[in-house]
Structures are given as C-alpha cells and as structure tokens.
N, C-alpha and C positions, 0 to 999 in steps of 0.2 A: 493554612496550607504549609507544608515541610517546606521551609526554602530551597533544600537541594532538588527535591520536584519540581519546584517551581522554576529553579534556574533551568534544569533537565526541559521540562514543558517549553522555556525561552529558546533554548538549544534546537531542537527538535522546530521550532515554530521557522527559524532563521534558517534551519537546513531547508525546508520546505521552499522558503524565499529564493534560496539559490536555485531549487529546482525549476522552479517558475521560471525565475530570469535565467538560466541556462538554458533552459530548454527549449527559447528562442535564439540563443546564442549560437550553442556549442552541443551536441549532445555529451560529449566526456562530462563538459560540465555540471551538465541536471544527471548525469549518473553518479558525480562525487557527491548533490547535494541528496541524491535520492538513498545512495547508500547508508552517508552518515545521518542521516534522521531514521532510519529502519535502523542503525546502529542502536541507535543510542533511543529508540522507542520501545528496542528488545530492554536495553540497559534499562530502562523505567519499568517496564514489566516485571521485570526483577524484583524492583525494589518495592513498587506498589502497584496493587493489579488488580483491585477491587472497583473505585473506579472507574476504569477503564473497559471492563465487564458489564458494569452496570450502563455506562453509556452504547455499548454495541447494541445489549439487549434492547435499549428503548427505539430502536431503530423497527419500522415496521418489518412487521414478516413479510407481508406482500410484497414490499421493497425485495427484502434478501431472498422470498421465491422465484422472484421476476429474476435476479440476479445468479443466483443458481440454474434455472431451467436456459438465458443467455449462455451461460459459461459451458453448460454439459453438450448445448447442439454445436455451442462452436469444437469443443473436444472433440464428441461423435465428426465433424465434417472434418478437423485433422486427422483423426486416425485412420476415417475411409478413404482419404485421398492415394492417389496414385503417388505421392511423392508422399512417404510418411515420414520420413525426416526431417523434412523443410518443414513439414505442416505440424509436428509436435512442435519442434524451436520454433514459430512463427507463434502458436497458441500460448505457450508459456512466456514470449517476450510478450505477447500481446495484453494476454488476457490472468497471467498472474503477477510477472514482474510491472506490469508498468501503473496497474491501480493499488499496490499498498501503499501509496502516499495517499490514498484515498483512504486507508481503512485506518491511517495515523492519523488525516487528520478526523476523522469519525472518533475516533480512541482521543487523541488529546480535546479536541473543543467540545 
C-alpha cells in the first residue's frame, strides 16, 4: 500500500477518534474531528478512488434501499411540515451531515 494512503487512512482513522470522544465531550469538538476526517477523506479520494468504490459497492443493496427509502420519508415529512425551514435544517443536520462519518468509515475499513 502507498505510504502516503496509508498515513492519509491513519489521519482520517484518528480524526474519527476525536469524533467519538467529542461527541461525548463537546459538540465543537466531534464537529472539528468530524470535519477534518471528511476533509482529508475528500483529500484521499483525490488521490486514490478505486478502492474505496469498490468497498461501498460490496455493501448490500438491501442495506442501501433500506437506507434510501428511511432518508426520502424523512425528507418527504420535512418538506410537508408546517415549519419548512426548521424541518429542511433539522433533515440535513440529521440525516446528511451527521452519518458521513459513517460512509468514511464504510469507504476507509
């Protein structure tokens, strides 16, 4: 394996760590450790992306239809609510920002 991936892979694995133990802590915290691992797992994408394609795909479909069909009723129930702007910003912290540290670590392990 390229050692720069691999220290990149170490980076990204320790950003994750901080998220965990911030996000018992502090939330500023698990939002510094959440950004710079999305940072720097775009920055690996970059460089090598094959991969990390190849691990997403081996993920069942059932898993990612189950995960889709969750995602679009919680959209559909922000968009109809009476307050559409709390319920858009409530759906996007909810349900896109706060699982990419899910889909890094899907993509790196």
């Amino acid at each position: 394996m390229d050692s720069k991936i691999y220290k990149m892979d170490q980076a990204i694995f320790y950003s994750l760590c901080l998220y965990a133990l911030g996000s018992s802590i502090a939330m500023a915290i698990a939002n510094i450790g959440m950004g710079l691992a999305c940072v720097l797992f775009l920055v690996r994408l970059y460089f090598k992306r094959d991969d990390v394609i190849f691990r997403l795909k081996s993920v069942d479909k059932l898993i990612w239809i189950a995960i889709g069909a969750f995602i679009m009723s919680a959209f559909l129930s922000a968009v109809t609510s009476n307050y559409f702007h709390e319920g858009i910003k409530e759906f996007f912290n909810s349900y896109v920002y706060r699982p990419l540290p899910l889909l890094v670590i899907i993509g790196i392990l």
